[in-house]
matplotlib code that plots the C-alpha trace (Angstrom):
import matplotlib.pyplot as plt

x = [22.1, 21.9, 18.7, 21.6, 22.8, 19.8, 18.3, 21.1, 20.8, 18.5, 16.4, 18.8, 17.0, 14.3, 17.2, 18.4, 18.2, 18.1, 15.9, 15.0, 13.8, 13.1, 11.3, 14.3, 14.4, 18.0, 18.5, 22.5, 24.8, 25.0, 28.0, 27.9, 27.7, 23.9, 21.5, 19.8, 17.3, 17.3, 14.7, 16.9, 16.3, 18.3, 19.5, 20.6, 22.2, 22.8, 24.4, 24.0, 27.5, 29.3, 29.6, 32.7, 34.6, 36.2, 37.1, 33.5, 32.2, 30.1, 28.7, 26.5, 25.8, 25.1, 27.7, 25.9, 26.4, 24.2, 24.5, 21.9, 21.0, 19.7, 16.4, 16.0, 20.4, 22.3, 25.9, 25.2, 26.0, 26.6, 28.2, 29.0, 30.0, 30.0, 28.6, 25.2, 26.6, 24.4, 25.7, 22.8, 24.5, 25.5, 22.0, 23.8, 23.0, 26.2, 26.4, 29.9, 30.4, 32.9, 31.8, 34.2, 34.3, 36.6, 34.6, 33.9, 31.4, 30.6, 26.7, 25.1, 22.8, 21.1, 18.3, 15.5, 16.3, 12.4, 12.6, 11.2, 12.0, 15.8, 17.8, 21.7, 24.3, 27.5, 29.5, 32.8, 35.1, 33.9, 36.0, 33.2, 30.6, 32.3, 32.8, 36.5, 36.8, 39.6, 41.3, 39.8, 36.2, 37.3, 38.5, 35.5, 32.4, 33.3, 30.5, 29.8, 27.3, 25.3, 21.6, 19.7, 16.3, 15.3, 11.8, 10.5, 7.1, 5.1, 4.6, 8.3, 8.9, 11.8, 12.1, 14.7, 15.8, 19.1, 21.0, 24.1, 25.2, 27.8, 29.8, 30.3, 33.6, 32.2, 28.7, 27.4, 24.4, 24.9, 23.9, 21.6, 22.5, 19.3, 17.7, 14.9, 13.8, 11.7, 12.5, 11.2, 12.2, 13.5, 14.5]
y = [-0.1, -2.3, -1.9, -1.8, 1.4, 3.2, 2.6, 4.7, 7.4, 8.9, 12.3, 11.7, 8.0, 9.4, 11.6, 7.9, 8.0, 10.1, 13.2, 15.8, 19.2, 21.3, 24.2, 25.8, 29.6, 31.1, 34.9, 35.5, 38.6, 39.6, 40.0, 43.8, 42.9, 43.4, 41.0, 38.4, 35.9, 32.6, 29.3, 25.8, 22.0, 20.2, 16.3, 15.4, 11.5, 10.5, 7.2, 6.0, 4.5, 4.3, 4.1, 6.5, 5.7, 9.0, 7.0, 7.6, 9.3, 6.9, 8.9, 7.3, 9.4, 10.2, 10.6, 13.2, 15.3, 17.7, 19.4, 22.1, 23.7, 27.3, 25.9, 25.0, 25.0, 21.5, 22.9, 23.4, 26.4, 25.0, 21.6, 20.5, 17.1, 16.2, 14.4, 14.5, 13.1, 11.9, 12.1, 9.5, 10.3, 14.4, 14.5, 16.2, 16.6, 17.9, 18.8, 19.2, 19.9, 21.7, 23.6, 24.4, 27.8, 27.0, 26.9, 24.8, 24.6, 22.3, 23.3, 21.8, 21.9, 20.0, 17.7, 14.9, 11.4, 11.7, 14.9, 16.0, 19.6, 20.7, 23.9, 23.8, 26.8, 27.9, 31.3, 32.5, 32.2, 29.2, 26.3, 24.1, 25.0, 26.9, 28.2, 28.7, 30.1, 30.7, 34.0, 35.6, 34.9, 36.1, 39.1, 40.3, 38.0, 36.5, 33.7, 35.1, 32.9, 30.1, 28.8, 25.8, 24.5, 21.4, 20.1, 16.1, 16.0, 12.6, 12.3, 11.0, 14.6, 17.3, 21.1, 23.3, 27.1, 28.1, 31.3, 32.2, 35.2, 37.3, 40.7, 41.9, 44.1, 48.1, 47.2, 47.9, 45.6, 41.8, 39.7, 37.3, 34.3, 32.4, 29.1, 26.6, 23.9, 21.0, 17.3, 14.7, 10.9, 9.5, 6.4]
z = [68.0, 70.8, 73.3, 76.3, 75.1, 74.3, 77.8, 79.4, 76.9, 79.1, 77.5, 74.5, 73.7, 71.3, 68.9, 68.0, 64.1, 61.0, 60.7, 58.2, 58.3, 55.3, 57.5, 58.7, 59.4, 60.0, 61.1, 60.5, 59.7, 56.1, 54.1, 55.2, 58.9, 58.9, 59.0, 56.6, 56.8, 54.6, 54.5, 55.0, 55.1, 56.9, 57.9, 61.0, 61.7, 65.3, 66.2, 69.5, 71.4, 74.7, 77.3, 77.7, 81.2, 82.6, 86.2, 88.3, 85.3, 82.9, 79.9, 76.8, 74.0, 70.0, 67.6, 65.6, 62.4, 60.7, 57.4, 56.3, 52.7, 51.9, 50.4, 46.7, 46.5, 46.4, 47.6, 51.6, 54.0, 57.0, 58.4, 61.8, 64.4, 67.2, 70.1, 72.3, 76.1, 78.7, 82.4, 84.5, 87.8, 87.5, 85.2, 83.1, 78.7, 76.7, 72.8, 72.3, 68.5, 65.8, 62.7, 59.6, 60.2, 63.4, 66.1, 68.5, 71.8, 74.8, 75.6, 78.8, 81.0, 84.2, 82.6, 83.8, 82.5, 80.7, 80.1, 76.2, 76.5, 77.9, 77.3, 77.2, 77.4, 76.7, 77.4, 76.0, 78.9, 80.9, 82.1, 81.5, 79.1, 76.7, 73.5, 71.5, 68.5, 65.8, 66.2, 63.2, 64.5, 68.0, 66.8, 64.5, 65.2, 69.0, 69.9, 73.9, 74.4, 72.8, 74.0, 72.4, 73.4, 72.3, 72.2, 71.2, 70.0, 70.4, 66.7, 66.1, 65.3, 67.4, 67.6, 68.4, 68.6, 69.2, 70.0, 69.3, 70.6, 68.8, 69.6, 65.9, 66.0, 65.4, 66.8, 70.3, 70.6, 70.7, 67.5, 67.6, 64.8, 65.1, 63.9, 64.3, 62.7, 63.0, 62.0, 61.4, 61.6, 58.5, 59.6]

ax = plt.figure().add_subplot(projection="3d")
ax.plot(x, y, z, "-o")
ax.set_aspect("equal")
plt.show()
């Protein structure tokens, strides 16, 4: 990674690396459509590159991918890629990423260049920050809305929480698919 790239990464700069979390909690629906809870470690690589040139638009950014295990099991249960984006000029942090299950979301929000803590969003719908789903998942578990809050600890350690919000086909209330984690820097 050269030192020209990771200066304009702006918040992103620290994520630079490979981390590992084995402190995972996940809160997702069950195979009946209720809820279950499940421990998970976790590895999560991002590679810094850029910059991406969209005309007056200069992004930098992490390619990124993440793959988590329930604890103490070697096959894992969830996958995704994708890319961190850094906007200096609009101050604007993006996590734009797919997972297998066919899904796929642009989250963002309005960030500090040296800011360590930054929430991003996404809403089922939006032209901008959104989320699109395969027609299944529309149809019986629609994502309306996702939330992640991200945290960077001075002891080469990060945090986050996410929310994704779904509207389970047959239930009134909202679900709320959580996780959190925290990693550390593994190299």
């Amino acid at each position: 990674m050269t030192n020209e790239i990771i200066k304009n990464l702006g918040p992103l700069a620290p994520l630079a690396g490979i981390w590992e979390g084995d402190k995972g909690d996940d809160t997702a629906p069950s195979k009946e459509r209720g809820t279950e809870t499940n421990k998970f470690r976790e590895r999560m690589t991002f590679e810094p590159m850029g910059p991406v040139n969209n005309h007056e638009q200069v992004l930098y950014g992490l390619r990124y991918t993440t793959t988590a295990w329930p604890s103490g099991a070697s096959d894992p249960f969830h996958e995704e890629l994708g890319y961190w984006l850094w906007d200096a000029k609009a101050k604007q942090v993006m996590r734009c990423f797919m997972v297998p299950r066919g899904v796929t979301v642009i989250a963002g929000g309005t960030v500090e260049p040296d800011a360590k803590s930054f929430e991003l969003t996404a809403d089922a719908g939006s032209d901008t920050y959104g989320i699109c789903s395969n027609k299944f998942l529309d149809k019986e578990f629609k994502t309306v809305r996702y939330e992640l809050k991200i945290t960077i600890h001075d002891d080469q350690s990060f945090s986050y929480e996410e929310d994704t919000q779904l509207q389970i086909k047959g239930q009134k209330d909202l679900f709320h698919h959580t996780d959190k984690n925290t990693l550390k820097r593994a190299t």
